[in-house]
VEXVO-419986 format. One line per 3 residues: number of its first residue (from 1); for each residue z, y, x of N, C-alpha, C, O. Coordinates in Angstrom, 2 decimals, padded with zeros to 5 digits, m for minus. Atoms other than C-alpha are relative to their C-alpha. Layout:
<recs>
NUM	Z Y X Z Y X Z Y X Z Y X; ...
</recs>
This chain:
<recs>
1	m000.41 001.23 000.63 m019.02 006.76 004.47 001.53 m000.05 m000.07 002.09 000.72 000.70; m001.57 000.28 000.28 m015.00 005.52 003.21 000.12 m000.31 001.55 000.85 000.39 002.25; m000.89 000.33 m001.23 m014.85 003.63 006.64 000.10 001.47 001.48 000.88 001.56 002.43
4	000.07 m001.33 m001.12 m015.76 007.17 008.88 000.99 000.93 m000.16 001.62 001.57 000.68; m000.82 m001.11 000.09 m013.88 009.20 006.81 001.71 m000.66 000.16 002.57 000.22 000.26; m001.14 000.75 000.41 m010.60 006.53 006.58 000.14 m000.14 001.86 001.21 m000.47 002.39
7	m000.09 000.21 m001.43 m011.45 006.46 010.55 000.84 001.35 000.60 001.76 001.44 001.41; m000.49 m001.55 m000.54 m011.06 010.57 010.77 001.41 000.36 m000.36 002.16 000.85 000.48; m001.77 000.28 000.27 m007.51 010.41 008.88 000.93 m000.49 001.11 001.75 000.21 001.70
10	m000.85 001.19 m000.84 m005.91 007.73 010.98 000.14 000.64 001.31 001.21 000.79 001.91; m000.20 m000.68 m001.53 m007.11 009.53 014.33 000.53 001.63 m000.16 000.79 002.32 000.83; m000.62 m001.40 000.16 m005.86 012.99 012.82 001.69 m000.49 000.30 002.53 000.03 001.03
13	m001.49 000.23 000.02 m002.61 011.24 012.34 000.95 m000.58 000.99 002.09 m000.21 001.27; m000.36 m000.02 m001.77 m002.08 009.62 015.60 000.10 001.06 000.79 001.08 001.19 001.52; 000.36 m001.33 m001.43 m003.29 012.86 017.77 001.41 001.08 m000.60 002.07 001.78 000.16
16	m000.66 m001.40 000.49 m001.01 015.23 015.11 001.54 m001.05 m000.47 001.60 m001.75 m001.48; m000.85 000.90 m000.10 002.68 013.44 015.95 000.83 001.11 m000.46 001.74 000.57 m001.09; m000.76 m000.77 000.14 004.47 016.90 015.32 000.14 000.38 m001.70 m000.83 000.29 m002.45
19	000.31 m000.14 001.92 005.82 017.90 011.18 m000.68 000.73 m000.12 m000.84 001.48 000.84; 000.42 m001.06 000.58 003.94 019.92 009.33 001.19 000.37 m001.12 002.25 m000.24 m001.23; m000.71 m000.20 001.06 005.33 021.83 006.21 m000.68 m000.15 m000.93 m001.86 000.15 m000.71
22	001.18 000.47 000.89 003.73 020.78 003.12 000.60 001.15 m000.75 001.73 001.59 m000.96; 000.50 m001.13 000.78 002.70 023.33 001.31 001.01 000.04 m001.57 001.69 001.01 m001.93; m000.37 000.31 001.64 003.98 022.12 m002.44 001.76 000.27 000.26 002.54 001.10 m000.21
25	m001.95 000.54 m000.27 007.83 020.99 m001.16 000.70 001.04 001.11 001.84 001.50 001.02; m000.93 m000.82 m001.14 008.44 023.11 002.23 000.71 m000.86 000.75 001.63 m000.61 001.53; m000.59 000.70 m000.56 009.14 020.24 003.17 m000.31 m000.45 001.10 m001.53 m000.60 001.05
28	000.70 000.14 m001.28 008.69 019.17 007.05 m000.58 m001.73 m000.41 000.11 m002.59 m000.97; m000.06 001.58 000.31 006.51 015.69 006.88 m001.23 m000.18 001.71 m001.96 000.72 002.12; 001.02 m000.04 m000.55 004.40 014.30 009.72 m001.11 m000.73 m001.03 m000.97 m001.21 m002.15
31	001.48 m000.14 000.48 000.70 013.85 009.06 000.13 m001.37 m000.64 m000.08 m001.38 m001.86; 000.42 001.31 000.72 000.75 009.89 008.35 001.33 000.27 m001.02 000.97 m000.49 m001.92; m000.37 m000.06 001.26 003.65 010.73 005.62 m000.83 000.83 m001.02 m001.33 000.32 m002.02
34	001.12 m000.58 000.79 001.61 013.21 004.06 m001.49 m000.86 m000.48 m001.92 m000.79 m001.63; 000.96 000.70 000.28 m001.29 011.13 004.02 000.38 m001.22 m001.10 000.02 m001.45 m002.26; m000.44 001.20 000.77 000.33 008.10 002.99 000.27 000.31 m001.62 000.05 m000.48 m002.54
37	m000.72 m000.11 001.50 001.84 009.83 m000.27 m001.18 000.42 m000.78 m001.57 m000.01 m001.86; 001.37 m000.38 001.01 m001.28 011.66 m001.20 m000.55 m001.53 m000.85 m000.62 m001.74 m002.06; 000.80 000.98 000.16 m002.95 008.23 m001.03 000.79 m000.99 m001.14 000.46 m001.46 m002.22
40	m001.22 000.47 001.48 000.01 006.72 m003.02 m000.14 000.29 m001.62 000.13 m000.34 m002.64; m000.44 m000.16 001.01 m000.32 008.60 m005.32 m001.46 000.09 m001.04 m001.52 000.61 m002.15; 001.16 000.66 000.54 m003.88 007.46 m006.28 m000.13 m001.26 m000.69 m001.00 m001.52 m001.53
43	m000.12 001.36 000.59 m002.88 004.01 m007.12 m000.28 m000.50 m000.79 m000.96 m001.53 m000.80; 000.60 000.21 001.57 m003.14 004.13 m010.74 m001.21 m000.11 m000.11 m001.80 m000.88 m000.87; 001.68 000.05 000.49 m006.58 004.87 m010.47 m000.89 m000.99 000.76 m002.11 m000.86 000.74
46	000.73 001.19 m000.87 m007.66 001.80 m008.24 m000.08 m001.27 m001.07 m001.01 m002.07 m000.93; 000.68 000.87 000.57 m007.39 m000.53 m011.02 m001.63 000.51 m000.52 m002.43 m000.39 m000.77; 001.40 m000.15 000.49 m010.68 001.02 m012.11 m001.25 m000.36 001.26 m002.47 m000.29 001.11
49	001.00 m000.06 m001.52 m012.16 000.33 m008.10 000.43 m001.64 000.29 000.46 m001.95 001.48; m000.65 001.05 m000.89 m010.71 m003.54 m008.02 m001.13 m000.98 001.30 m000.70 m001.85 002.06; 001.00 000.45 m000.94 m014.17 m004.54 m005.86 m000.58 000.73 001.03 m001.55 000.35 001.68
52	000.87 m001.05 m000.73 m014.87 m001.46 m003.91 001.64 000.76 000.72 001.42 001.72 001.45; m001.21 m000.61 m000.52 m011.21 m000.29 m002.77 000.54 m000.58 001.25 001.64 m000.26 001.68; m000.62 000.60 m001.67 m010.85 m002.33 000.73 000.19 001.32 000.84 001.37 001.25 001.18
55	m000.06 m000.92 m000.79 m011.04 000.91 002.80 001.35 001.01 m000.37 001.90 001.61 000.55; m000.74 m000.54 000.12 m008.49 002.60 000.97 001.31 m000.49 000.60 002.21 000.28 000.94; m000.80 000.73 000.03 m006.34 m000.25 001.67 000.28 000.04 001.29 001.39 000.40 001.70
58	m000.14 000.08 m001.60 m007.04 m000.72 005.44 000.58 001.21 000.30 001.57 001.03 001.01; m000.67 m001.39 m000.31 m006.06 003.31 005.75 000.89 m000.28 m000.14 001.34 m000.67 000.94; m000.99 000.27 000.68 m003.00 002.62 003.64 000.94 m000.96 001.04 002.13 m000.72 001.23
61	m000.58 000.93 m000.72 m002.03 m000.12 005.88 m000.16 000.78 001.71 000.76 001.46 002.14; m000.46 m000.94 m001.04 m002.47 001.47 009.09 000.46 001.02 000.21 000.79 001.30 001.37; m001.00 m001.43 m000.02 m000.83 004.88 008.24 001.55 m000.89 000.14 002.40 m000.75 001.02
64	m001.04 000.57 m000.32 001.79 002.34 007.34 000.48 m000.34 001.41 001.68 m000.08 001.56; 000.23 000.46 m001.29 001.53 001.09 010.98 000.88 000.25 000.50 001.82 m000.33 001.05; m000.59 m000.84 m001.27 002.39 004.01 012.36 001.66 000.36 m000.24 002.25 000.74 000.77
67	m001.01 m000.09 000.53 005.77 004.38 010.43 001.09 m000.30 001.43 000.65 m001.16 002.19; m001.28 000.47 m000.47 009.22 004.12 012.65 001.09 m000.03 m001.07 001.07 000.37 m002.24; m001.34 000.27 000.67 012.56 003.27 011.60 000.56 000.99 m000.24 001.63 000.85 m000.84
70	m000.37 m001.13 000.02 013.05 006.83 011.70 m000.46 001.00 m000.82 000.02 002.14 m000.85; 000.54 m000.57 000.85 010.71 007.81 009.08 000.11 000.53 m001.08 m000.15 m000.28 m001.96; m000.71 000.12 000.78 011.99 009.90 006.54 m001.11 m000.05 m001.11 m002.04 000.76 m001.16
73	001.59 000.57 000.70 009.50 008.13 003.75 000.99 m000.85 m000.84 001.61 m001.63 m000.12; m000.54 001.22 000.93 011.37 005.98 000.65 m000.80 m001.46 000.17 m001.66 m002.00 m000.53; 000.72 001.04 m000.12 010.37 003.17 001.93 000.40 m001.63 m000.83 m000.48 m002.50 m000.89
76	000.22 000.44 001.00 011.84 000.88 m000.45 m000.31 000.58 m001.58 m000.52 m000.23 m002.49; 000.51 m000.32 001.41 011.02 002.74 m003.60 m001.55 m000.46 000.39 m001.79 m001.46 m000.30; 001.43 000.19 m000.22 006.89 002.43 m002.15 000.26 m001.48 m000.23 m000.53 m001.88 m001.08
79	000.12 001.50 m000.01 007.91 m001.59 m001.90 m000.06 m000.29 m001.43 m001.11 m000.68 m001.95; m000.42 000.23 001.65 009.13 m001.96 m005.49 m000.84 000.41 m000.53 m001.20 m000.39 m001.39; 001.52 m000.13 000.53 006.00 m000.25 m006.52 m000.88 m000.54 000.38 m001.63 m000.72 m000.58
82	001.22 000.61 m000.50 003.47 m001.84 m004.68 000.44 m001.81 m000.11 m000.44 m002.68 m000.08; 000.08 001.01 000.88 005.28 m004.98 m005.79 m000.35 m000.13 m001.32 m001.12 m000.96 m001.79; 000.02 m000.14 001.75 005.64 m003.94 m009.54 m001.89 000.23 m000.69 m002.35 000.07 m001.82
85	001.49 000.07 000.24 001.63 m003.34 m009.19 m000.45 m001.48 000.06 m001.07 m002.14 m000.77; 000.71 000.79 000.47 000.93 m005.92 m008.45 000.23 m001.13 m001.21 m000.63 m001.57 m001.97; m000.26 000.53 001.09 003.18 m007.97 m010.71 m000.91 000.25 m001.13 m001.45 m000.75 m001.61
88	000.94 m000.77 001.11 001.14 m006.08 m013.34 m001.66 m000.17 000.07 m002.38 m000.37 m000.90; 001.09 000.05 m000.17 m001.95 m006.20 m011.99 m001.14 m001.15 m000.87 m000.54 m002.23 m000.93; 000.21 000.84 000.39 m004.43 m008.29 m013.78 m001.15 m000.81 000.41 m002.02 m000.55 001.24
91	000.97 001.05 m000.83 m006.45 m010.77 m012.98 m001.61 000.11 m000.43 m002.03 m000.17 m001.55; 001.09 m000.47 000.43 m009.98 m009.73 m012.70 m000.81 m000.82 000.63 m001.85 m000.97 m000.01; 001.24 001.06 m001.22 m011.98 m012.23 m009.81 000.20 m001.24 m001.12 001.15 m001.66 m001.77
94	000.71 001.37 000.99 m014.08 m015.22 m011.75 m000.64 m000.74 001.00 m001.30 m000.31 001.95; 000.70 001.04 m000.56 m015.09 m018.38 m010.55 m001.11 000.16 000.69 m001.24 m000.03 001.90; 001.37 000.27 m000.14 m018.54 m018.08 m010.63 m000.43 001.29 001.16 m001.40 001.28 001.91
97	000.76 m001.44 m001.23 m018.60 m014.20 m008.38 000.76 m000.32 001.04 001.76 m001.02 001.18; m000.89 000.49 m002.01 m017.55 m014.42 m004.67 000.51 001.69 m000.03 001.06 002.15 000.97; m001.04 m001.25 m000.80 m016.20 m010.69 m005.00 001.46 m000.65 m000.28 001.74 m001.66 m000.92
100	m001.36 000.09 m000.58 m012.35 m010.30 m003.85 000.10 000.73 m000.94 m000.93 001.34 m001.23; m000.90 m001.00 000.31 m010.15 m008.35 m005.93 000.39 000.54 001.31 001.01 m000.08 002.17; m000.67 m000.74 m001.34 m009.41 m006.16 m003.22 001.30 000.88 m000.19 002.01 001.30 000.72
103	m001.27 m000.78 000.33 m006.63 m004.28 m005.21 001.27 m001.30 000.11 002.43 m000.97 000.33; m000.75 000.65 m000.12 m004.98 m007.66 m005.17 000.22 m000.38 001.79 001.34 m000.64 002.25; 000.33 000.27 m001.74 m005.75 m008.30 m001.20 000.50 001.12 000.28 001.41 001.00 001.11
106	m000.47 m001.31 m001.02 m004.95 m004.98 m000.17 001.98 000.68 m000.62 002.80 001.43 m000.08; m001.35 m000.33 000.15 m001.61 m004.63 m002.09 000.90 m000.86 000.78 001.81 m000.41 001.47; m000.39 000.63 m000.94 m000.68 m007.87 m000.54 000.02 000.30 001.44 000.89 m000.23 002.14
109	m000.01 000.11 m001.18 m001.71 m006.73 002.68 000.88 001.01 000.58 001.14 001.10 001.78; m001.27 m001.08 m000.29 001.04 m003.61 002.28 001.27 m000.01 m000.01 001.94 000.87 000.53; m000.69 000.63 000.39 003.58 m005.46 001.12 000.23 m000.98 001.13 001.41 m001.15 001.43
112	m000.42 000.95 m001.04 003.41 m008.00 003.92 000.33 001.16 001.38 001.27 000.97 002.15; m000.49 m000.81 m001.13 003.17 m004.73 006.55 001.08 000.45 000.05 001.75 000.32 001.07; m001.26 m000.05 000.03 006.08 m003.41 005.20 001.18 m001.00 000.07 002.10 m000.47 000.70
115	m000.56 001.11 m000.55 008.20 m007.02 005.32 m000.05 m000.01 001.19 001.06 000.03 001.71; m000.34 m000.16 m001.37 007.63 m006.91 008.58 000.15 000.71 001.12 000.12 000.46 002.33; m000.45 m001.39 m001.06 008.47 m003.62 009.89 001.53 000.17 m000.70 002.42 000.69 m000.03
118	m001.70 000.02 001.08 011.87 m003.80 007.15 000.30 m001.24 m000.39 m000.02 m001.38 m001.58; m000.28 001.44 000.49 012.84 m007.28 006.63 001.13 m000.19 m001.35 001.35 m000.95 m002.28; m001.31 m000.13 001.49 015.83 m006.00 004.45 m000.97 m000.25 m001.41 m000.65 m000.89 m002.41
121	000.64 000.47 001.23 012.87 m005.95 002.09 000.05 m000.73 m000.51 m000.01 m000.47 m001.71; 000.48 001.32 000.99 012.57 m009.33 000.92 000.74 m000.35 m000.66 000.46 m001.30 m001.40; m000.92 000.63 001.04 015.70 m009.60 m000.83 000.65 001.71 m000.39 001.43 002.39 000.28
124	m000.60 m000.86 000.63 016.17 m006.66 m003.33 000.27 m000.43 m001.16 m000.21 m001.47 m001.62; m000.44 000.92 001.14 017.83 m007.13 m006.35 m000.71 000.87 m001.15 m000.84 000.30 m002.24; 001.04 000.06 001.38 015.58 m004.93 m008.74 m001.19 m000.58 m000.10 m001.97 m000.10 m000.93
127	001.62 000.53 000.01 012.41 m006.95 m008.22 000.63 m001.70 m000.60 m000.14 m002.61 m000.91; m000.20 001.68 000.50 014.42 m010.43 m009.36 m000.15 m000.90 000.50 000.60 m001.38 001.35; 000.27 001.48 m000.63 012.78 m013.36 m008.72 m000.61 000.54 001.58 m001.05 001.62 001.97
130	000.26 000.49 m001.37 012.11 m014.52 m005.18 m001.77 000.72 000.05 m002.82 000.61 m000.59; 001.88 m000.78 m000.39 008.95 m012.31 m003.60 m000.98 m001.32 000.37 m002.05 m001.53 m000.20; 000.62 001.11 000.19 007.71 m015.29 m002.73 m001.29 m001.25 m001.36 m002.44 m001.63 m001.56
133	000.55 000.40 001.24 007.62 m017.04 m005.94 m000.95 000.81 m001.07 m001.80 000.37 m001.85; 000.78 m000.92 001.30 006.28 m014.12 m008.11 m001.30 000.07 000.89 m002.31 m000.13 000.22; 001.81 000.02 m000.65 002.94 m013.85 m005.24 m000.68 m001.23 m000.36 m001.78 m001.26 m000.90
136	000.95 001.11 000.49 002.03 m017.29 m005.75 000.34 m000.72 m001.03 m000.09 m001.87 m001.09; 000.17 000.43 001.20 002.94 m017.99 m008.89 m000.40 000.88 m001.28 m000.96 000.34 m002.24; 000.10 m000.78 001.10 002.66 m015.30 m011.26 m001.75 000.98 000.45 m002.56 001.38 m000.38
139	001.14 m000.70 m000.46 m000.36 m013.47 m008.37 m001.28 m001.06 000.19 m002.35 m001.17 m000.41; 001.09 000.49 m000.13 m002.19 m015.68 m007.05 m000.83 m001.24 m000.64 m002.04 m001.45 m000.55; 000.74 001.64 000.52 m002.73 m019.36 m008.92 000.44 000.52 m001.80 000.51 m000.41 m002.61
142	m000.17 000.08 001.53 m001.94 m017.94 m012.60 m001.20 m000.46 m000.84 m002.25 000.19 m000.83; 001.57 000.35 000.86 m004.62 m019.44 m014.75 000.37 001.04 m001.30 001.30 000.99 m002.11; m000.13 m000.62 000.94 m005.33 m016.74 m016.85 m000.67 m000.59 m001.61 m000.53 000.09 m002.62
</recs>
């Protein structure tokens, strides 16, 4: 199942604290950067999963977790994207179904992990308006 295998990642990446070299770059990364970017770099294709993608998200967010201040990981370029998604994102949950957008829940929920492991986050000047204002006004209460 997503949650066994999203379980076997997470504990690979805890137990394996030393770099590897990634194969493509030569570049030294530990395991939760590697992971994290692979998984990154799936994104695009989650608007097509917006009711079935929670597990990706919970991974996503605990690789984040494990991050230090020492991580060499663009960690605002990932913000500015995982804002600019969702900015973009569109509004797919209806009244009448009780599913979640989970692409909207789980971007939020990466976006708030990172804020509070980098606080410098919340005030960049290519994202514009106030992070604030653009989640609950433009994300969450927009009447489409």
């Amino acid at each position: 199942s997503r949650q066994e295998i999203a379980r076997m990642i997470y504990r690979f990446c805890v137990m394996n604290t030393e770099p590897m070299i990634d194969g493509n770059t030569d570049q030294q990364l530990h395991a939760q950067e590697f992971f994290i970017r692979l998984l990154i770099s799936f994104l695009p294709e989650l608007e097509n999963h917006v009711f079935s993608s929670k597990e990706y998200f919970d991974l996503c967010g605990d690789l984040l977790g494990l991050f230090t201040k020492t991580t060499d990981y663009n960690v605002k370029e990932l913000f500015v994207e995982l804002v600019n998604r969702l900015r973009q994102h569109p509004i797919r949950e209806q009244l009448h179904l009780c599913s979640d957008d989970t692409v909207v829940v789980g971007l939020l929920k990466l976006i708030k992990i990172l804020v509070e492991k980098y606080s410098q986050l919340k005030r960049i000047p290519e994202l514009g308006d106030s992070l604030i204002d653009m989640i609950f006004h433009d994300c969450l209460f927009e009447i489409p």
